[in-house]
N, C-alpha and C positions, 0 to 999 in steps of 0.2 A: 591964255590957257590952251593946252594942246588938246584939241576935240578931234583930230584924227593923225593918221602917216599918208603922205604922198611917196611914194616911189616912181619916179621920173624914168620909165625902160625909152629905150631906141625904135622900137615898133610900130606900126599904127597901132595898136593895140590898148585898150584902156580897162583894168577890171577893176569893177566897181565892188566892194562889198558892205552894202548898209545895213546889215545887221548881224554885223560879227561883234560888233562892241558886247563888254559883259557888266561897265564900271556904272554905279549910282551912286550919286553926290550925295552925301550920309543925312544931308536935311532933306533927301527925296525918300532914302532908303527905309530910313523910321518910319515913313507914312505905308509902305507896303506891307500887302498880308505877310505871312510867312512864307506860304507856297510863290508868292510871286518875290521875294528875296532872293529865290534860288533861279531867277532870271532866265525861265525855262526854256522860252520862245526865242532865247536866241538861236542866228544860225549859227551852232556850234563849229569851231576848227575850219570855218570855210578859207580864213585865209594861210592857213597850215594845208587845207586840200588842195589850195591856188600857188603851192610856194612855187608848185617846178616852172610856172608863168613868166616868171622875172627872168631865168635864162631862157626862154623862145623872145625876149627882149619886151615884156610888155609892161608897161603902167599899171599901177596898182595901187587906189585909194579904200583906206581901211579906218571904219571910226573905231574910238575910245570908249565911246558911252553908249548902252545900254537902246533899244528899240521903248525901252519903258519910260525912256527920257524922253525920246523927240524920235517919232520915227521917219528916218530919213526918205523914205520910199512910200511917202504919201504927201500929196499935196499941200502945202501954208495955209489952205483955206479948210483943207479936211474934208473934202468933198467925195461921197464914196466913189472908189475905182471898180467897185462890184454893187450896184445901184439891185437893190431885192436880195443880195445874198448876207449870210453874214460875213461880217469883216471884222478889224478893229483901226482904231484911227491914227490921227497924228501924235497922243500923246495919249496912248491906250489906258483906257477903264476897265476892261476886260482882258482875260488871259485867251492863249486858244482855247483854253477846257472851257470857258465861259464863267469861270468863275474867276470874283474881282482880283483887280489889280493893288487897287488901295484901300487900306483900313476904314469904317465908315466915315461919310464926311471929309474924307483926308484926300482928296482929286483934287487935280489944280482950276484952279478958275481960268477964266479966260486970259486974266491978265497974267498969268505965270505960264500960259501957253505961250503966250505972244514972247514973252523973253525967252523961253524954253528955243524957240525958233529962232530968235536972234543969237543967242548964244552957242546951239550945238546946230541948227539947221541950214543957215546962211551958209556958217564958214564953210562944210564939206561941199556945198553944192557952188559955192563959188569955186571951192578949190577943182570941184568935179567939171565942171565948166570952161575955167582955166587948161586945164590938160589938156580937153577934148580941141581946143583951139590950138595948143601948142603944136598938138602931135597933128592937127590939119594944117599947119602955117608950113611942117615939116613935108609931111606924104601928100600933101594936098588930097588925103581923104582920113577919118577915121571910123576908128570900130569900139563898143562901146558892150563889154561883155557884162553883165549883171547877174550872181553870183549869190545864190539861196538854196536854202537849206531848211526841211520840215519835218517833222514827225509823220509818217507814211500815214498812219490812222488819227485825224482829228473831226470828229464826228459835229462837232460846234463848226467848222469851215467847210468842208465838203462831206459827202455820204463816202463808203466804204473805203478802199484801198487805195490812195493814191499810187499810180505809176512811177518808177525807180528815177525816171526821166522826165520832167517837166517844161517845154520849150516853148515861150512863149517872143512872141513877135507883134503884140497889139496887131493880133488879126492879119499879120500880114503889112502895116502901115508903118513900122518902123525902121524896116532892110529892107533891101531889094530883095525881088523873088528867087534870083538866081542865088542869092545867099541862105535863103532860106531852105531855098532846094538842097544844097549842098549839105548843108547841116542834116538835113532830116535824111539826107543817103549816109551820113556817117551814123545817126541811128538806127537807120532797118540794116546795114551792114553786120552790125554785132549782133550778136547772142544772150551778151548779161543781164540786158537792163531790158526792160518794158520802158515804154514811152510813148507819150501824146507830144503833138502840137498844136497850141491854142487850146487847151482844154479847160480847168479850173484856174490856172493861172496863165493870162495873156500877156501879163509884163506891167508891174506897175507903174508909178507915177514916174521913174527914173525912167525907164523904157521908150514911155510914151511920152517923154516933153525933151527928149534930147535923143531920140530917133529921129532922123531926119534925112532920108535918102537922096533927095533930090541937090540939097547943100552935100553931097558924100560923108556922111555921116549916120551912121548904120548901131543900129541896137538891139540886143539880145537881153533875153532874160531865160536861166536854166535854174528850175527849182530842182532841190535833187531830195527824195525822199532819206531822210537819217540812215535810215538802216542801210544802207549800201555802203555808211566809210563811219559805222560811228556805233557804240552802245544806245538805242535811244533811251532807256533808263536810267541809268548810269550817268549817263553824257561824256561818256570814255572816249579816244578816237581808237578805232580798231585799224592798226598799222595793215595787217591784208586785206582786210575788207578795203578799205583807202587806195592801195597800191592798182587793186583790178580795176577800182572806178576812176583813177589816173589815166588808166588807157582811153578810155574813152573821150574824157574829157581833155588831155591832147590833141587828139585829132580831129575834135570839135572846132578848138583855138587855133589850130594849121589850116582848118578852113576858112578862121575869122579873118586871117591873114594872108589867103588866099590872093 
């Protein structure tokens, strides 16, 4: 079963997107409420934001299946990445609105976790794995871009307005500084977007377990808030909103490739 696309670019370059998938397997889909039918939490069109990627020559892994299935950007043990804050987990109960996922009594058990993760979790993260070795066996270093997308206001995961720009680095411990530098000079550069570093979002489980500067091997995480390339109501992609937050996010990835 195909549980994601690998695109194999020439670049050090790797972007990662786990939670672009929208599909639930129709014996998962019955068990959901209605509101979570319409699979809201996904990151909408990121890998339609990420397409101009593949000509600056980069790698680009993209699942099939849904964040409601297995999410790929947390840990096999489910261990929280945000320890006191809210979150949701490896094979979410809860919506961001905080209202459920599945119909009562209708969540998986532990043992339908456990194959949930064999089945959609293993394979992208060996496939994500594989690449990042490829393209080091190649450049003798890589870059490991990770690729999110949020509803600007979610009052269940953070307090008021998130920032347009969300750039997370596990604090610093997953790139080198001089990369980190560089990126946050191509956000105070611009004008469009607000942005933090390290702020609510430091880079999840993808970030922090295959960030690894010292092997050359470097990882980013940029949450981007919706409304910048997308209707967040609707879930429409907005072609001009899209195109300004292009710019940006080019000369982020010229930096990755620095």
């Amino acid at each position: 079963m195909d549980t994601y696309t690998l695109h194999r670019g020439t670049a050090p370059l790797l972007i990662s997107l786990p939670h672009d998938g929208t599909v639930v397997p129709a014996g998962i889909h019955a068990r959901l409420t209605a509101g979570a039918q319409r699979v809201p939490d996904t990151d909408w069109h990121v890998s339609r934001l990420y397409a101009f990627a593949r000509d600056m020559g980069a790698s680009m892994i993209v699942p099939r299946y849904s964040r409601y299935v297995v999410d790929l950007n947390r840990p096999p043990d489910d261990m929280s990445l945000y320890p006191g804050q809210n979150t949701t987990g490896l094979c979410p109960h809860l919506q961001f609105s905080g209202e459920p996922v599945y119909l009562e009594g209708q969540g998986p058990d532990e043992a339908e976790v456990g194959e949930r993760v064999e089945q959609y979790w293993r394979p992208y993260h060996r496939a994500l794995a594989g690449e990042l070795q490829r393209i080091h066996a190649i450049h003798g270093r890589a870059r490991l871009w990770e690729g999110h997308s949020i509803r600007g206001v979610v009052p269940f995961l953070f307090e008021g307005r998130l920032p347009d720009l969300n750039l997370g680095t596990a604090a610093g411990s997953s790139c080198s500084a001089a990369l980190q530098q560089r990126l946050e000079s191509v956000l105070a550069a611009q004008d469009r977007h607000d942005f933090i570093v390290n702020g609510r979002f430091k880079g999840g489980y993808i970030t922090r377990q295959y960030g690894d500067p010292a092997r050359g091997v470097e990882a980013v995480q940029l949450e981007i808030s919706q409304r910048i390339y997308m209707d967040e109501d609707s879930f429409e992609y907005d072609e001009a909103k899209a195109a300004d937050t292009q710019l940006v996010l080019r000369e982020l990835l010229v930096q990755m490739l620095a």
